[in-house]
C-alpha positions in Angstrom: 0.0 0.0 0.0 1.4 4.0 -1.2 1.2 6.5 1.2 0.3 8.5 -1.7 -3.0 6.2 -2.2 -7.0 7.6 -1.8 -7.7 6.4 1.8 -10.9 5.0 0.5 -8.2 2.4 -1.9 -7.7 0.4 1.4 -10.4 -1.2 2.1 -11.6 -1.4 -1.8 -11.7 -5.0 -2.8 -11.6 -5.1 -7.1 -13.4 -7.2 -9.2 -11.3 -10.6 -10.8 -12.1 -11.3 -13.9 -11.7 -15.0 -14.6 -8.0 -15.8 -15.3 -6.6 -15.8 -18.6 -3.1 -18.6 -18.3 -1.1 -19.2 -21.1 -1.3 -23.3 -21.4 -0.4 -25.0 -24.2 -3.7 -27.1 -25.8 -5.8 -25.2 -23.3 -9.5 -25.7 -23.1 -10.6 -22.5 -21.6 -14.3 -22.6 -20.7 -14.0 -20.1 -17.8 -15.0 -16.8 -19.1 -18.3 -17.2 -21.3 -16.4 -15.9 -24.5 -18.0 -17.2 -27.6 -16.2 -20.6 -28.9 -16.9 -19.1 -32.7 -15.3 -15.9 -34.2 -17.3 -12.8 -34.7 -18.9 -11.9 -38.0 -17.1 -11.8 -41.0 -18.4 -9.1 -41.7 -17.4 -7.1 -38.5 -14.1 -8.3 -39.4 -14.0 -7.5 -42.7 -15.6 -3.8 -41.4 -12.4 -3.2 -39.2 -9.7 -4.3 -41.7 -11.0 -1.6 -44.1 -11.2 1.3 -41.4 -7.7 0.1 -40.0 -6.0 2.9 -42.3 -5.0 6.6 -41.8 -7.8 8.0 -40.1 -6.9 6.4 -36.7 -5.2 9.5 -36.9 -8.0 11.2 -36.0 -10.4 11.3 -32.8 -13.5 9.2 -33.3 -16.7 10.2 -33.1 -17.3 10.7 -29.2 -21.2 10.3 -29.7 -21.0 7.3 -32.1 -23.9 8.5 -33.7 -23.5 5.7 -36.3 -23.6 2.8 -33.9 -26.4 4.0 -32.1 -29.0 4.4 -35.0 -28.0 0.6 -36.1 -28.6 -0.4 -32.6 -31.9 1.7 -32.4 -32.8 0.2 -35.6 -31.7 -3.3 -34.4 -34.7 -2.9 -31.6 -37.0 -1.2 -33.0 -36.4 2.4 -31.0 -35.5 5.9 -31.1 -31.3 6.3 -31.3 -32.1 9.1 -28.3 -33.1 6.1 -26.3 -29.5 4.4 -26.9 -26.4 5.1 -24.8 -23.1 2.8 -25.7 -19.8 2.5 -24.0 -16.4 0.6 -23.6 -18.0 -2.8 -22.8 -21.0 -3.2 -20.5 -18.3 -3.6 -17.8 -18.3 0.6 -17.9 -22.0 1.2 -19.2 -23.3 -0.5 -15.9 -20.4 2.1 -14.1 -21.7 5.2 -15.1 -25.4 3.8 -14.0 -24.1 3.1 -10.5 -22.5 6.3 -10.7 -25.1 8.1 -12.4 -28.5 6.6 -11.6 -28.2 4.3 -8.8 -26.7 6.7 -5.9 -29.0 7.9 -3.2 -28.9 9.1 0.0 -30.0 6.8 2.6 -31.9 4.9 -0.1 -30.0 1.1 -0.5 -29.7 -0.7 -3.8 -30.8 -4.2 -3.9 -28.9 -6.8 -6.1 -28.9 -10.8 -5.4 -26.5 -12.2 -3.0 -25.4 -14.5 -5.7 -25.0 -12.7 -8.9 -22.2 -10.3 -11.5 -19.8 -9.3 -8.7 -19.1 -6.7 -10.1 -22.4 -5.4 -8.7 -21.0 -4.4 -5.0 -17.4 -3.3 -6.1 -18.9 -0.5 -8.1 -21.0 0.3 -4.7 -17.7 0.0 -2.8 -15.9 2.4 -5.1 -18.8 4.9 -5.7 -19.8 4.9 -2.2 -23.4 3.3 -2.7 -25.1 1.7 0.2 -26.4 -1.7 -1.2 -28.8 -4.7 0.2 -28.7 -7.9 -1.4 -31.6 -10.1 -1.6 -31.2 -14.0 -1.6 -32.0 -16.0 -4.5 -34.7 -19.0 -3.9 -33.9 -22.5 -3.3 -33.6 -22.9 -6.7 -31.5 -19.9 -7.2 -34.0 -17.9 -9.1 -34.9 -14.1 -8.8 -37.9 -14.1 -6.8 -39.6 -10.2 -7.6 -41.8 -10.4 -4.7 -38.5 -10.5 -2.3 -37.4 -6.9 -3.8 -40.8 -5.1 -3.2 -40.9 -6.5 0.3 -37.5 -5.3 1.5 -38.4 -2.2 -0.4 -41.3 -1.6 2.1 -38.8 -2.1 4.9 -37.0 0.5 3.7 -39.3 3.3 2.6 -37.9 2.7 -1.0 -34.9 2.1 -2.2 -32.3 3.6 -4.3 -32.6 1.5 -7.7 -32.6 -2.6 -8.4 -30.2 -4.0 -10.6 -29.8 -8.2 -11.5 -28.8 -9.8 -14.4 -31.5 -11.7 -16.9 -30.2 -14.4 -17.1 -28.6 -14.2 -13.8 -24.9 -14.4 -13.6 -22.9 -17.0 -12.4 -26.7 -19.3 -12.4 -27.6 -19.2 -15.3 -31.7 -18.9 -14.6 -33.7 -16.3 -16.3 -36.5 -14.3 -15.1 -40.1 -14.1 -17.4 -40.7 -11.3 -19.2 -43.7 -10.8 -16.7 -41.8 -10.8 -14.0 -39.7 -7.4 -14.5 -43.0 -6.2 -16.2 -44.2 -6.7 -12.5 -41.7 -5.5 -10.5 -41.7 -2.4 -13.1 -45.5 -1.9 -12.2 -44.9 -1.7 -8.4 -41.5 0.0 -8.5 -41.9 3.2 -9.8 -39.9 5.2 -7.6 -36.8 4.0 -8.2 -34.8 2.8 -11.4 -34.6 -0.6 -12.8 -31.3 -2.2 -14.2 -31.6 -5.2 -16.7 -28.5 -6.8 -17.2 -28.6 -8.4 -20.4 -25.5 -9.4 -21.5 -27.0 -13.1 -22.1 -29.9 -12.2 -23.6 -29.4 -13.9 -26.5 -29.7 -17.8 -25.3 -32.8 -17.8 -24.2 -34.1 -15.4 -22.2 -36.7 -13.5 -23.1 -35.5 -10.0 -23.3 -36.8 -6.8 -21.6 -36.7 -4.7 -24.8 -40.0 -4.9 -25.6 -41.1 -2.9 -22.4 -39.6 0.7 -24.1 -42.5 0.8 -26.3 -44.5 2.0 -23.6 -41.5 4.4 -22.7 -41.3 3.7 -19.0 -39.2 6.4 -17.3 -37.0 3.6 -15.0 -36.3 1.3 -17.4 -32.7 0.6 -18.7 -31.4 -2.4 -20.5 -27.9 -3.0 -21.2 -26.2 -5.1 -23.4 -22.7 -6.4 -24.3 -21.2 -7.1 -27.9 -18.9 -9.5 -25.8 -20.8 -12.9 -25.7 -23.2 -13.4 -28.2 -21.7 -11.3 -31.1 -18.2 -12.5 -29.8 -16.1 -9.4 -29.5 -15.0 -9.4 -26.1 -11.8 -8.1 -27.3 -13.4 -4.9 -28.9 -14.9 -3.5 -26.0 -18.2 -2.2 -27.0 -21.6 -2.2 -24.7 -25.0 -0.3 -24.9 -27.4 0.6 -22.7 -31.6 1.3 -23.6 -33.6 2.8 -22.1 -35.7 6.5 -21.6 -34.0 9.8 -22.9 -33.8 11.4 -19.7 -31.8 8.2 -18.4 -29.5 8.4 -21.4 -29.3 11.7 -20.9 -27.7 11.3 -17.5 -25.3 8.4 -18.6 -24.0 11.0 -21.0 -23.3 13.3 -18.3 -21.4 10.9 -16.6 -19.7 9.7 -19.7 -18.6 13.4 -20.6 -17.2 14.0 -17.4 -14.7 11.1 -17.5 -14.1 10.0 -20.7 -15.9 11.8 -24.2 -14.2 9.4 -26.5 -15.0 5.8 -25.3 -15.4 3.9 -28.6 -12.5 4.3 -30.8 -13.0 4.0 -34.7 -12.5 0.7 -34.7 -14.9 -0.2 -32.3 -18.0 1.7 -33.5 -17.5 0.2 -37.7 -17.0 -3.6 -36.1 -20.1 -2.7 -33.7 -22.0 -1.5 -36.3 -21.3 -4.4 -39.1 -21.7 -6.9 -36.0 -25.5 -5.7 -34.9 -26.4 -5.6 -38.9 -25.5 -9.0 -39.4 -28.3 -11.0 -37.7 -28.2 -14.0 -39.7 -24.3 -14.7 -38.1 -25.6 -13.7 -34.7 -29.0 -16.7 -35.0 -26.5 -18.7 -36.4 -24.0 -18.7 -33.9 -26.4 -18.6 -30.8 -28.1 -21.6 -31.9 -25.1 -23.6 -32.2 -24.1 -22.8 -28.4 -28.1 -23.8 -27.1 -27.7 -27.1 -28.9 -24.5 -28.1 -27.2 -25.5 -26.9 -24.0 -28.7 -28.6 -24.4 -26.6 -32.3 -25.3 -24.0 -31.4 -22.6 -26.4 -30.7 -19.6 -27.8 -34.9 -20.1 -24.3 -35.9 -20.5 -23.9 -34.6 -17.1 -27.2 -36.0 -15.6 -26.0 -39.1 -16.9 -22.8 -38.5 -14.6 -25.2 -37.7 -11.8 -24.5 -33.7 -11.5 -27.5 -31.4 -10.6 -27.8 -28.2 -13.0 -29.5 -25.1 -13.1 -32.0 -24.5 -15.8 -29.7 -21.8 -17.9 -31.1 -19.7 -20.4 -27.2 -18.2 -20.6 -24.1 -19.8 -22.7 -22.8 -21.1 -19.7 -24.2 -23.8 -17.4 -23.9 -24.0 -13.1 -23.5 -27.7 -12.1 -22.5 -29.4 -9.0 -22.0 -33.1 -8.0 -23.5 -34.1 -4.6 -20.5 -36.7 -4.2 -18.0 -35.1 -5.0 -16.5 -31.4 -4.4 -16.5 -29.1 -6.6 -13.1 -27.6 -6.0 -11.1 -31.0 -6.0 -13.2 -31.3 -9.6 -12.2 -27.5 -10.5 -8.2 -28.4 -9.3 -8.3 -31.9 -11.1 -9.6 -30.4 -14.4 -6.6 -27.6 -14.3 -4.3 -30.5 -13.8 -5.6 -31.6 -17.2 -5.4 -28.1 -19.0 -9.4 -28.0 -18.6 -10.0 -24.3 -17.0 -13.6 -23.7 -15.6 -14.8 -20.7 -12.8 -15.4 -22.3 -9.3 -16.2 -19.3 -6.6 -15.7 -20.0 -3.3 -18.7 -18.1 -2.0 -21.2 -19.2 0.6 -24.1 -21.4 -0.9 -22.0 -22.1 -4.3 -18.9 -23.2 -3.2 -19.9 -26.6 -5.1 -20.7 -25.6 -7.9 -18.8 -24.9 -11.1 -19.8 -22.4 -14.0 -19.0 -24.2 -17.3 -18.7 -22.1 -20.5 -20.0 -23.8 -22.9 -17.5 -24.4 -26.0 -17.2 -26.3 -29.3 -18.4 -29.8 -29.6 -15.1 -30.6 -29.4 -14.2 -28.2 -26.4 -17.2 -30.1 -24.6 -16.0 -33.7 -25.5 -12.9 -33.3 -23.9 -14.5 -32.1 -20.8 -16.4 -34.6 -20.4 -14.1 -37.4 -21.4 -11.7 -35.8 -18.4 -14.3 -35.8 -15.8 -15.2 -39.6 -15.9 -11.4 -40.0 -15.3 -11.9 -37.7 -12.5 -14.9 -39.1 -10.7 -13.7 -42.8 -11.3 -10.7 -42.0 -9.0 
């Protein structure tokens, strides 16, 4: 620790990403990246702009990229806010929208961790709410503590949840958005697009606490681009902006906003790919009922298992041994259980094929 450090840096505990080794014939099935490239297209999109101009600033508001993403779902490009990943959309909403005095924000206890270390460094007094015995989202549970409090100072969850996988029924935010209306409303979509039934649709009727954001990272597989979005009512976007303008006015370089924009236009890759991923986690999770693990339902392109004879960090260790890399978190109530990108058919194979050696021992 400096002497020269912010006070408040002490007791700040950061976020860890999962881990990134450099292991020869690695199958890395720890971070929920996408197994398949990102769209040709995209690809081709960046090659051409890689030339001269990155010279020159880009265009701080990405006007470009925000009327193919308002196009994309069927909205107004004033109701469209993007940044460096969703990592630093969801940032400036702590920052922006989700501090109050004396009015907590209420997150699951099991869910993105990032959640309370934005809280910790923004100075936001948080609650979390348990998830049900089947690790699900339970609406009613918010509203209650709500009531305890007199309010509170915004919700925020993922949908699908994060590290479980479960997703919550489009009727269910519809419902919480019904009977919280003095606060905001966070949808975290960044797996929206294996099976969850997305929150989109709700902007139609323009509600004033809504945001939605998405990632570019998972689905459309350009995790190393760095591009996120957020939805959501013009005065909302209007105060992300603020925040965004007061730290950082140029987010999204050029390259960024042309392989964005070629990646959102290109549906057909993005269906294409998604599918792929829901069929192999649909064949994987029986291949592991067969081997007697208990998963959560996931709507995500990861699945949350754990083996009732077995622990889960002996199976996590054993699996590294083998150059097999999945996320284990040793928190209270999951410490069993292991999140398991899913990969290639391949990727999975080899999984599987080194976990019967590892429960036969």
């Amino acid at each position: 620790m400096s002497r020269f450090w912010n006070p408040d840096l002490q007791n700040l505990s950061p976020y860890v990403p999962g881990e990134q080794p450099k292991l020869e014939k690695l199958v890395k099935l720890n971070t929920n990246e996408s197994p398949y490239g990102p769209s040709p297209k995209a690809l081709a999109a960046i090659a051409q702009a890689n030339n001269d101009n990155l010279r020159l600033y880009p265009d701080p508001d990405a006007k470009d990229l925000k009327e193919v993403i308002a196009k994309h779902h069927g909205i107004t490009s004033n109701k469209v806010f993007v940044g460096n990943g969703s990592d630093e959309v969801l940032a400036h909403a702590f920052l922006g929208l989700l501090k109050h005095p004396n009015r907590p924000v209420l997150f699951p206890d099991i869910s993105y961790s990032f959640y309370p270390v934005y809280c910790q460094l923004f100075g936001i007094e948080h609650r979390t709410i348990a998830l049900d015995d089947q690790f699900a989202v339970r609406v009613e549970d918010y509203l209650e503590l709500s009531k305890q409090y007199g309010g509170n100072g915004g919700i925020i969850f993922p949908n699908p949840n994060a590290p479980t996988g479960c997703g919550l029924p489009l009727s269910q935010v519809e419902l919480l958005l019904l009977q919280n209306t003095d606060s905001i409303v966070v949808i975290d979509e960044a797996y929206v697009d294996y099976g969850t039934e997305s929150c989109v649709p709700l902007l139609q009727n323009n509600p004033p606490n809504l945001l939605i954001t998405h990632t570019l990272s998972k689905s459309r597989a350009l995790a190393g681009l760095r591009v996120g979005y957020a939805l959501g009512h013009p005065d909302l976007i209007t105060g992300l902006e603020r925040v965004k303008n007061s730290f950082n006015s140029y987010p999204l370089g050029r390259l960024a906003q042309v392989g964005a924009i070629a990646a959102m236009e290109d549906q057909a890759h993005l269906d294409a790919m998604s599918s792929k991923v829901m069929t192999t986690r649909s064949q994987f999770v029986k291949e592991l009922d067969v081997l007697g693990f208990e998963t959560l339902p996931s709507s995500a392109n990861f699945v949350f298992t754990r083996h009732p004879k077995h622990d889960g960090a002996r199976i996590h260790q054993a699996l590294r041994d083998r150059g097999i890399i999945v996320r284990h978190f040793k928190t209270k109530r999951i410490d069993q259980f292991l999140r398991i990108t899913i990969g290639t058919d391949e990727q999975m194979s080899a999984f599987l094929a080194a976990l019967k050696e590892i429960l036969s021992v």
